[in-house]
DRENDO-1510 file (C-alpha; in Angstrom, 1 decimal, always signed):
<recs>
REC; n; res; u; v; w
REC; 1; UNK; +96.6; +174.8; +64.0 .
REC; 2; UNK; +98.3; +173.7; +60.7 .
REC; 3; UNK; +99.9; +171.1; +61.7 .
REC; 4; UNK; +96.7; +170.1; +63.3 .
REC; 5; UNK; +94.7; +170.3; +60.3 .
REC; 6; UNK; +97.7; +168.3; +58.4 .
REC; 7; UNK; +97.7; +165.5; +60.9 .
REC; 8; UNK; +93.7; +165.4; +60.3 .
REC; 9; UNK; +93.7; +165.1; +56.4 .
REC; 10; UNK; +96.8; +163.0; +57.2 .
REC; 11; UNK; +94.2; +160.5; +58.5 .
REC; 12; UNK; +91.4; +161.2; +57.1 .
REC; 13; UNK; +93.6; +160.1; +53.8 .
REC; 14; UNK; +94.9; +156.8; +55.3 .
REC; 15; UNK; +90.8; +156.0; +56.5 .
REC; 16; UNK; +89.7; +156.2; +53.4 .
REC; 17; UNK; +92.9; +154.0; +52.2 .
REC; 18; UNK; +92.5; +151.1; +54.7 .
REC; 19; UNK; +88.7; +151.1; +54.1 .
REC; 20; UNK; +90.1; +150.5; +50.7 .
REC; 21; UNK; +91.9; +147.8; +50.9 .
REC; 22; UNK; +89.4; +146.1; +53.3 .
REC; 23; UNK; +86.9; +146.5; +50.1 .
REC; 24; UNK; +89.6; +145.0; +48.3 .
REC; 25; UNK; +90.4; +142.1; +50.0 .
REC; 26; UNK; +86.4; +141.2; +50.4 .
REC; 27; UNK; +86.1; +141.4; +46.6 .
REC; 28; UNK; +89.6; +139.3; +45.8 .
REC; 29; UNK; +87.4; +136.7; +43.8 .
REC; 30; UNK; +85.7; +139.0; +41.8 .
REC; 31; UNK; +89.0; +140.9; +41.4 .
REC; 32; UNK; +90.8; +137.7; +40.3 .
REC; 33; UNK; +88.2; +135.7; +38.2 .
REC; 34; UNK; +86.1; +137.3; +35.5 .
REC; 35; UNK; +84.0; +134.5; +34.1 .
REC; 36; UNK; +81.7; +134.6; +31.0 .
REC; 37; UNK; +79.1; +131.6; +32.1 .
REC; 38; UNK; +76.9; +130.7; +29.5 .
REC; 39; UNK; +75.5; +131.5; +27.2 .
REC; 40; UNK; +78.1; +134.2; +27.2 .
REC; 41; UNK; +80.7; +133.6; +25.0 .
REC; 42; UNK; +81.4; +132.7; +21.1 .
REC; 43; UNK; +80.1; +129.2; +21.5 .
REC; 44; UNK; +79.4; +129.1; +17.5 .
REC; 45; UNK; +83.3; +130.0; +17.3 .
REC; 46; UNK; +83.9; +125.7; +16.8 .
REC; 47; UNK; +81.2; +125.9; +13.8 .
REC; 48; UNK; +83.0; +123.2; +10.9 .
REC; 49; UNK; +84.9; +122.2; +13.8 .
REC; 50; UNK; +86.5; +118.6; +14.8 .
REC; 51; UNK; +85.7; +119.4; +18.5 .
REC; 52; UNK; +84.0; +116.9; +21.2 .
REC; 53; UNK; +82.0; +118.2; +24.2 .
REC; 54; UNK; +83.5; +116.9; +27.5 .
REC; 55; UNK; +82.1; +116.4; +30.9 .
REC; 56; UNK; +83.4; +115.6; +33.7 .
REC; 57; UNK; +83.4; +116.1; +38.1 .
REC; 58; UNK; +85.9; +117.3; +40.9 .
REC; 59; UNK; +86.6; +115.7; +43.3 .
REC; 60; UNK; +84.0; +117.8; +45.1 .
REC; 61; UNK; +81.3; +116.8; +42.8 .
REC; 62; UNK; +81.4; +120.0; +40.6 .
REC; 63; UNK; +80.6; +119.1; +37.4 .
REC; 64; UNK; +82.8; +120.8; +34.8 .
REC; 65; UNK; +82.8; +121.1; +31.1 .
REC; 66; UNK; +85.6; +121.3; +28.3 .
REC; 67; UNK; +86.1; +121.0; +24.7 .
REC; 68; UNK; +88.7; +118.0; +23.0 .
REC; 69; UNK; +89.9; +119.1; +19.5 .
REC; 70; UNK; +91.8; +115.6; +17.8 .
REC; 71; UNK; +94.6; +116.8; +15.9 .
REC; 72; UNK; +95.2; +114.5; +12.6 .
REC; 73; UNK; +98.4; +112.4; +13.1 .
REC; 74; UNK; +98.7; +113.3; +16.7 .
REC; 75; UNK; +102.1; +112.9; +18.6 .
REC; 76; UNK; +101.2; +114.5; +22.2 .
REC; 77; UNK; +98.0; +116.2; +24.0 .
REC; 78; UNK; +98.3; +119.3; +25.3 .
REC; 79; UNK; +96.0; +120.1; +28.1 .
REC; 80; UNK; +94.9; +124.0; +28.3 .
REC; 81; UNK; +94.7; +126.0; +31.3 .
REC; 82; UNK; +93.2; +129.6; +30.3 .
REC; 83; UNK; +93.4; +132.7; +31.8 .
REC; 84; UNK; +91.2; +134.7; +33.9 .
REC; 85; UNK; +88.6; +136.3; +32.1 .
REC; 86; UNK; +85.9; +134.7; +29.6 .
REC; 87; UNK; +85.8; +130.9; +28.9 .
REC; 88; UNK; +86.9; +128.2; +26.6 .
REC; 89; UNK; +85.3; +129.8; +24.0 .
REC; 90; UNK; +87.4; +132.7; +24.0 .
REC; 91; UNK; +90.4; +130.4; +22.7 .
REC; 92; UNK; +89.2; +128.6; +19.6 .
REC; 93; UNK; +91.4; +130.7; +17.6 .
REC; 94; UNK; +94.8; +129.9; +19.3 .
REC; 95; UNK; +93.9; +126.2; +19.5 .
REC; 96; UNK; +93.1; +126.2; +16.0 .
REC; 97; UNK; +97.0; +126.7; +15.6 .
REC; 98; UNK; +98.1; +124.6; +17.9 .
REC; 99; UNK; +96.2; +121.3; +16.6 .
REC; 100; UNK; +98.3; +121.5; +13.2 .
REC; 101; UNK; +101.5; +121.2; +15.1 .
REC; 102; UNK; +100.0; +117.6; +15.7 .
REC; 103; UNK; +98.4; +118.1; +19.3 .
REC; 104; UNK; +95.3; +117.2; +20.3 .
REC; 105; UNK; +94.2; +119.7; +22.8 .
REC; 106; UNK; +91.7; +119.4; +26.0 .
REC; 107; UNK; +90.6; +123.1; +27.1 .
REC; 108; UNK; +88.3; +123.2; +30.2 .
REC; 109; UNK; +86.3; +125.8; +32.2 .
REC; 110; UNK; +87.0; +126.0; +35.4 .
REC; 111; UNK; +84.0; +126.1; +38.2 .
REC; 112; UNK; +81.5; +129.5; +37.3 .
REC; 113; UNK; +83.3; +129.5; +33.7 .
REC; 114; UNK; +81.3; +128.7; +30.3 .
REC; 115; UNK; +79.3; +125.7; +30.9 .
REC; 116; UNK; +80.7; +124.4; +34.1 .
REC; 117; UNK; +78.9; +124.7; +37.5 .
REC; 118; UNK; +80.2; +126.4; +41.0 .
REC; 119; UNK; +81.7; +129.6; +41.5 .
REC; 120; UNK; +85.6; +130.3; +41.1 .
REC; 121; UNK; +88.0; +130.4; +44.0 .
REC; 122; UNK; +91.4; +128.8; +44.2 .
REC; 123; UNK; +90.6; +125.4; +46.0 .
REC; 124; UNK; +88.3; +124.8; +43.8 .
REC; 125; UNK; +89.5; +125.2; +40.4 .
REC; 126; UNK; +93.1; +123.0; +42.2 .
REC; 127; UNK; +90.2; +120.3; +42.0 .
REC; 128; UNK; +89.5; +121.7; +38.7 .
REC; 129; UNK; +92.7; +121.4; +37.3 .
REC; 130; UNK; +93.6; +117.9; +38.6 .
REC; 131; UNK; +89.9; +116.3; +37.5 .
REC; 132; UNK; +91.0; +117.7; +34.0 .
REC; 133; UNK; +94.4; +115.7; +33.8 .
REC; 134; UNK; +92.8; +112.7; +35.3 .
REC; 135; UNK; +90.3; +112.6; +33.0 .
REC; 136; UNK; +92.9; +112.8; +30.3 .
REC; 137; UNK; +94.6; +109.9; +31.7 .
REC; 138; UNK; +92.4; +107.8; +33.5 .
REC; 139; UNK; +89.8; +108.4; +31.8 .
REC; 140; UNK; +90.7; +108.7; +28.2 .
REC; 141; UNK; +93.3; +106.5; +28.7 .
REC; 142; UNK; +96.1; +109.0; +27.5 .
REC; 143; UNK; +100.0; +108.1; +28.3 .
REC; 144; UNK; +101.2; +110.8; +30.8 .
REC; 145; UNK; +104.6; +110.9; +28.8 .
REC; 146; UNK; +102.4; +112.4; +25.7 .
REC; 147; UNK; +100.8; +115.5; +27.9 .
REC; 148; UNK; +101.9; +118.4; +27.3 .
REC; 149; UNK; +100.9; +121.2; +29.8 .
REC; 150; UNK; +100.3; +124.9; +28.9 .
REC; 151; UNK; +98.9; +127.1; +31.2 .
REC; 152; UNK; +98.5; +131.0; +30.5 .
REC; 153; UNK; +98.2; +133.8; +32.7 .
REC; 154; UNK; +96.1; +132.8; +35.7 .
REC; 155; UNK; +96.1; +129.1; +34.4 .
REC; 156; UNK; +99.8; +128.8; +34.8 .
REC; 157; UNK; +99.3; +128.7; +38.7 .
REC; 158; UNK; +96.6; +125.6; +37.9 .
REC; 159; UNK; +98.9; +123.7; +35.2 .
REC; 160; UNK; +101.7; +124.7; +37.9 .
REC; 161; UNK; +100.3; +122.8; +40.4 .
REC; 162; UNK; +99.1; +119.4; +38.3 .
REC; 163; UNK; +103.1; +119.6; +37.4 .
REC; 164; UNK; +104.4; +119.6; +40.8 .
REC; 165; UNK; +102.2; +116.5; +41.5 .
REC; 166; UNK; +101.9; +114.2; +38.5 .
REC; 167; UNK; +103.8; +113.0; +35.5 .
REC; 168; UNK; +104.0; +114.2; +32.0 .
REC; 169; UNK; +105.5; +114.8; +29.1 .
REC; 170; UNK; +106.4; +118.9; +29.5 .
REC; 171; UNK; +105.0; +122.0; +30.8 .
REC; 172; UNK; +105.0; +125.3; +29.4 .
REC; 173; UNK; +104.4; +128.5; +31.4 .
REC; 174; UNK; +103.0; +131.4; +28.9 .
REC; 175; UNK; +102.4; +135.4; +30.5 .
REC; 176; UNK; +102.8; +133.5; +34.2 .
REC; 177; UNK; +103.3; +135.0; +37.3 .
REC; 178; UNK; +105.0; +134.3; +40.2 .
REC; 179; UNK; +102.1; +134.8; +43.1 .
REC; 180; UNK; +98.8; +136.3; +44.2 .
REC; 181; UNK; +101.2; +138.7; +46.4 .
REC; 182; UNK; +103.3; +140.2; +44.1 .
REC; 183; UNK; +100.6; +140.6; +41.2 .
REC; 184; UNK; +98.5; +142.2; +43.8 .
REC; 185; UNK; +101.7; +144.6; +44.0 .
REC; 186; UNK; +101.6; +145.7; +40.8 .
REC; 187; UNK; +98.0; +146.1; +40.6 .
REC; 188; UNK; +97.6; +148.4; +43.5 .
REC; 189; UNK; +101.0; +149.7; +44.3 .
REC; 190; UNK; +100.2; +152.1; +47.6 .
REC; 191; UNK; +98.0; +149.7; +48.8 .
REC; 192; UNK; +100.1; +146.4; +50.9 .
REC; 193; UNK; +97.2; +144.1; +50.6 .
REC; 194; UNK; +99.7; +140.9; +49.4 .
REC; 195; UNK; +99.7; +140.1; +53.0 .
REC; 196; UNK; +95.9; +140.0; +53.8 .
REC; 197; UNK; +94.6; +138.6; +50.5 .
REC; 198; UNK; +93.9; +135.0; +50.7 .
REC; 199; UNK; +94.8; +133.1; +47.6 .
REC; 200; UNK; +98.3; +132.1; +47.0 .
REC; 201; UNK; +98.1; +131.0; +43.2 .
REC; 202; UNK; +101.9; +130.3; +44.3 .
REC; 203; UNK; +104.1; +128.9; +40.8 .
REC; 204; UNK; +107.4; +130.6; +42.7 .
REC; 205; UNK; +107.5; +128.5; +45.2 .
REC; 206; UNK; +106.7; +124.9; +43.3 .
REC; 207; UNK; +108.2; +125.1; +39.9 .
REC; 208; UNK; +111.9; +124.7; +41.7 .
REC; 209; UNK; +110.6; +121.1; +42.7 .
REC; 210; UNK; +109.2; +120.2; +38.8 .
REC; 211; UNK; +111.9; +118.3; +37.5 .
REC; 212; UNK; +109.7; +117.8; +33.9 .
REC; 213; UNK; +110.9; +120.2; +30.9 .
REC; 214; UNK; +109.8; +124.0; +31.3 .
REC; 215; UNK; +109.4; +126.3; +28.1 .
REC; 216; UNK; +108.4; +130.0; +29.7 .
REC; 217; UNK; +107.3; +132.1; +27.5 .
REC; 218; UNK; +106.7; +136.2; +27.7 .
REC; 219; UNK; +105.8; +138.9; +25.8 .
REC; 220; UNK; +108.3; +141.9; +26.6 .
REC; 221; UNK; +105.3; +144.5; +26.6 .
REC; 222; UNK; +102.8; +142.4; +28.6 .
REC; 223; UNK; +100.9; +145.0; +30.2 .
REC; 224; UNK; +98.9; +143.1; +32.6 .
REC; 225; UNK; +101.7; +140.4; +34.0 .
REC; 226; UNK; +105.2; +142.2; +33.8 .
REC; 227; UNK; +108.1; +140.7; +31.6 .
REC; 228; UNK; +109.8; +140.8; +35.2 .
REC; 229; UNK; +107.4; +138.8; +36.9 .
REC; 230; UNK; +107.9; +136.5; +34.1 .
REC; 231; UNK; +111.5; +136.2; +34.5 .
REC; 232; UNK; +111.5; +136.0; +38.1 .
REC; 233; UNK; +109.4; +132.7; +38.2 .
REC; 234; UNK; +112.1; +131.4; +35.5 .
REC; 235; UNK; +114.6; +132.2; +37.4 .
REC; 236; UNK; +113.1; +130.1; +40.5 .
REC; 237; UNK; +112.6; +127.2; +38.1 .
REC; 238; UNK; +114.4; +123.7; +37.7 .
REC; 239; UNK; +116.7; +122.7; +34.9 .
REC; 240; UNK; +115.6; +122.0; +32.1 .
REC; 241; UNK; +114.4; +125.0; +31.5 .
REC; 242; UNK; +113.8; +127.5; +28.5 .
REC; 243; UNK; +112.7; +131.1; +27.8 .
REC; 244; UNK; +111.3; +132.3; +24.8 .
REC; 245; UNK; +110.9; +135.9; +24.5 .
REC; 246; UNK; +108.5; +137.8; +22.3 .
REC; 247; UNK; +109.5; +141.3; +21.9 .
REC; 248; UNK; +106.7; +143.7; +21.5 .
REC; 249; UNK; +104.5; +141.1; +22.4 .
REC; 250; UNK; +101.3; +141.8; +25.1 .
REC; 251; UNK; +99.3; +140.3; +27.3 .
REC; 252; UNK; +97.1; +138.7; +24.9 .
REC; 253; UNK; +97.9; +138.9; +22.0 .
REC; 254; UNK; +101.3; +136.7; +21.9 .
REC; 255; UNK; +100.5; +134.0; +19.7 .
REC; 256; UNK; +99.6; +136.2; +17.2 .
REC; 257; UNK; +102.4; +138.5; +17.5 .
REC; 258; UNK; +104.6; +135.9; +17.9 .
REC; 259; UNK; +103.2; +134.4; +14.8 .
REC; 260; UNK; +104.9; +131.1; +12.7 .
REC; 261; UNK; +108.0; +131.7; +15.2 .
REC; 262; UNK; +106.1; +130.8; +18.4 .
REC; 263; UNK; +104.3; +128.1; +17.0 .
REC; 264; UNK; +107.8; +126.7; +15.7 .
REC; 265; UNK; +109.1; +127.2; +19.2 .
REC; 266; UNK; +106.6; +125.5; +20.3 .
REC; 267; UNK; +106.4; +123.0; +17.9 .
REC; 268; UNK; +110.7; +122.0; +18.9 .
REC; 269; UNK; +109.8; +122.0; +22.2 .
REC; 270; UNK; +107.3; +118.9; +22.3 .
REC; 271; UNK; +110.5; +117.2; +19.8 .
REC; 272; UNK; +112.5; +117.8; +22.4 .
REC; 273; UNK; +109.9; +116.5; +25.3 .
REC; 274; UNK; +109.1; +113.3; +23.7 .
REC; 275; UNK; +112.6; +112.2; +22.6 .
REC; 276; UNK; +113.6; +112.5; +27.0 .
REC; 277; UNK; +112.8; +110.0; +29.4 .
REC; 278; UNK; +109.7; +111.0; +31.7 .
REC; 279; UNK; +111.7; +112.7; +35.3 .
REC; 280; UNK; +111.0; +111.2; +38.5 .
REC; 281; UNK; +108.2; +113.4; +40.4 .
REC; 282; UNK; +110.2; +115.2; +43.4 .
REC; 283; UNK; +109.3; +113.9; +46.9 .
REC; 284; UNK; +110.9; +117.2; +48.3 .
</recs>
């Protein structure tokens, strides 16, 4: 009778598990993508600010929406891809740093973010991402051997991808993971739902085919992608290829942490991008 009643709770307990998971995997875009659409946001943030209001489509017709900041003197334009939770909005104060370094910079919302239309799921915002560089450099006319590509957190799958398929100057990787799988590891460690989920947001398995410069960048505390994860995509990557710690450092908070040392490691990186010839895009 024991090890009846064992075997019982025994399923009852994995039920209620798989049930679970099956919520889980129905909810993945709402578990990924945590938009602010407006008027959410801190919109009056670029008050006194240089800043033009950009608008653009994917190739799906989607109209999207971003924000170009000129930078006085400017050498390169670095080309934003933010994380996933609030908008463009929510980055005003890290941009504000970046633009002295003598970068313009081109933020966007992805589809269901800020001011852009749709709703968030991967093969959209791809079509996000790669309207956002071509309107850069077809349509603002913008040398690819000046872009500079920075994607954080979530974004680094997006600026990922536009690497692996068109030119530019550099790319730099900041809190990035390696997959949808293994983040969806660490966020829900007894449940195996890497195998059922659909998105791939896959950087492992492209950056070892992105022959431009890399500059990965972690904080060693980052409690939402782990330092490991971090490393592991690095490690995957092609030469050239640099890592730039930040001890102490967390998810969000690595710029400021990292203070007038990132920004200078930044800031040598882009010396070193636009002194090298621009690499051949892999055909592999």
């Amino acid at each position: 009778m024991k090890g009846k009643r064992i075997f019982e709770t025994a399923a009852a307990l994995l039920a209620i598990l798989i049930l679970y998971a099956v919520v889980l995997i129905g909810c993945e875009n709402k578990i990924i993508y945590h938009p602010y659409k407006y008027p959410a946001g801190e919109w009056e943030a670029v008050d006194g600010l240089e800043v033009e209001d950009v608008w653009f489509h994917a190739a799906d017709g989607t109209q999207l929406h971003g924000w170009y900041f000129p930078a006085t003197g400017a050498r390169a334009t670095l080309l934003f891809f933010h994380g996933n939770a609030g908008n463009l909005t929510h980055r005003v104060d890290n941009i504000q740093r970046l633009t002295p370094l003598g970068l313009n910079v081109f933020i966007f919302d992805y589809r269901g973010y800020g001011k852009s239309e749709g709703s968030p799921d991967e093969a959209g915002i791809l079509q996000d991402a790669q309207a956002a560089y071509d309107t850069l450099v077809t349509t603002r006319r913008v040398p690819p051997e000046t872009v500079i590509l920075f994607g954080r957190s979530l974004g680094a799958a997006f600026a990922t991808d536009v690497a692996r398929h068109n030119p530019a100057a550099g790319l730099i990787l900041e809190a990035a993971f390696t997959n949808a799988r293994d983040m969806a590891g660490e966020m829900f460690p007894l449940l195996p739902i890497g195998w059922a989920i659909r998105s791939k947001l896959n950087a492992i398995d492209k950056v070892p085919h992105i022959a431009l410069p890399k500059l990965f960048i972690h904080g060693s505390d980052d409690e939402v992608v782990p330092y490991r994860l971090g490393r592991k995509l690095y490690a995957a990557a092609a030469q050239p290829k640099a890592f730039y710690d930040l001890p102490g450092a967390g998810h969000n908070d690595t710029y400021r942490v990292g203070g007038q040392a990132y920004f200078g490691r930044i800031q040598r990186f882009v010396d070193e991008v636009l002194k090298q010839p621009q690499p051949k895009l892999s055909n592999e």
